[in-house]
N, C-alpha and C positions, 0 to 999 in steps of 0.2 A: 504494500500500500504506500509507503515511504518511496518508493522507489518511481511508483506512478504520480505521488506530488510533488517529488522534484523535476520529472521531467515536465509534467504539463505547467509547471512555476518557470522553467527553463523557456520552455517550449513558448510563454506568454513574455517574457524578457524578452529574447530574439526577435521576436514581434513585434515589439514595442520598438526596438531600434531604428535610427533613421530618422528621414524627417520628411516633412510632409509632403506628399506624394503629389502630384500636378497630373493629373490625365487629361489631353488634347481630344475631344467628341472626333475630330475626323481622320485618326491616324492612330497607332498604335506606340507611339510614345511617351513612354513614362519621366518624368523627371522628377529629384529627389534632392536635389541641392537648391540652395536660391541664387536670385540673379547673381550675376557675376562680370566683371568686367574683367575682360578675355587677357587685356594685359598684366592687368595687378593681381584678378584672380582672387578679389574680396571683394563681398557686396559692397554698398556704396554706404551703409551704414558705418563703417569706418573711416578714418580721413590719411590721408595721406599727409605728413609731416615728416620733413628733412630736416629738420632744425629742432626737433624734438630730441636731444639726448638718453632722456630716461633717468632712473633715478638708481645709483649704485657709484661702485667706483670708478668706473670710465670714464673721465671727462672727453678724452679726444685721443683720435684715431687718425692716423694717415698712411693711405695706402699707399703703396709704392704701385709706381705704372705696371709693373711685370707680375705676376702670380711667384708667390712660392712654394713650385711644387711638390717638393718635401712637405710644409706644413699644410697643404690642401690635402695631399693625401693621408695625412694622420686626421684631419678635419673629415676625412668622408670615411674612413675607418670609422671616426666616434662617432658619425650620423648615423652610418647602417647599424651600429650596435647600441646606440638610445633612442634616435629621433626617429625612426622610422617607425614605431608602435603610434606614433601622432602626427607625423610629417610627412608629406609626401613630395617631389620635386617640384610637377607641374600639376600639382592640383590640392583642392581641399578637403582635408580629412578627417580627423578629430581637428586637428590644429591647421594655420594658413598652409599653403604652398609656399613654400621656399624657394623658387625661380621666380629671379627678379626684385629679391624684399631688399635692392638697396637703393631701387625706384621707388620705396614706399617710407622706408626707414633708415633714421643715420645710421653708419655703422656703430656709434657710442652705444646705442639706442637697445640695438640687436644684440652689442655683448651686455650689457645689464638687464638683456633679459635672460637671457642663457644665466648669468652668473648672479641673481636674483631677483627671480621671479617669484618672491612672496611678497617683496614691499611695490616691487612694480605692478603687480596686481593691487595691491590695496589703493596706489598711491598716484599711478601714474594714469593720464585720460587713454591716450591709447590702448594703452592694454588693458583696463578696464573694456575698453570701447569693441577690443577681442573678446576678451572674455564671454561678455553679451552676447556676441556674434557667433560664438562657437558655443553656444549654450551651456553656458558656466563651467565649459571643459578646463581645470587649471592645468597649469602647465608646469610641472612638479621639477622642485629642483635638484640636479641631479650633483651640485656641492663637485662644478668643475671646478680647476684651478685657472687663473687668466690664460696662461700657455693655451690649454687645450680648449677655451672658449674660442681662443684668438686662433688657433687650428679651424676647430668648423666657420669660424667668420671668414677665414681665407678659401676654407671648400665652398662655401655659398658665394666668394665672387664667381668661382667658375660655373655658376650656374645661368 
């Protein structure tokens, strides 16, 4: 009996999942995300801010014109073994899309959130202004050190 109420409790969670379904009366096309602007790839409910640092220890960043490919690929190392359970490159998942957030965000911005995101959620409009948008998905902190934040901030220019 235990075994048939955990699956039909499972079985109505997995169901629940998702979001609200769009059906078209003259086609068979389903959609499950919301609008979406093709290049930023977040609704318009969010703002885009360059000048937005964030709040943590990063004041300023400057990239050098060139990639460095050593520390991009220790950067996409630590994505495919954290960030992909929430991130995905070109699209939205629990968390934004990651191709192209440095048309959306300073880079200050993006390493204080990687390297504390419990007070940039309390504290900061933007990511509150995610938070919202990803239906109070937090984005849990995984306690990087700068090096390895400053790693995945170098793989996400190559994106």
């Amino acid at each position: 009996m235990r075994k048939i109420l955990l699956l039909l409790a499972l079985g109505a969670f997995i169901a629940s999942c998702g979001g609200k379904k769009e059906e078209k009366k003259d086609g068979f096309e389903v959609s499950r995300t919301k609008s979406q602007d093709k290049k930023t790839q977040e609704s318009e409910g969010v703002p885009v801010d360059l000048n937005n640092k964030g709040i943590g220890p990063i004041k300023n960043i400057d990239f050098p014109d060139d990639i460095d490919t050593e520390m991009a690929a220790r950067g996409e190392a630590k994505f495919n073994a954290i960030c992909v359970a929430c991130h995905m490159v070109d699209q939205r998942m629990i968390g934004p899309a990651m191709e192209g957030v440095f048309e959306r965000r300073s880079p200050e911005w993006v390493m204080n959130m990687i390297m504390n995101p419990d007070e940039m959620l309390r504290e900061d409009p933007i990511a509150k202004a995610l938070l919202k948008e990803y239906n109070n998905a937090i984005m849990l902190n995984q306690n990087l050190t700068e090096a390895e934040a400053r790693d995945l901030v170098e793989y996400l220019r190559t994106l």
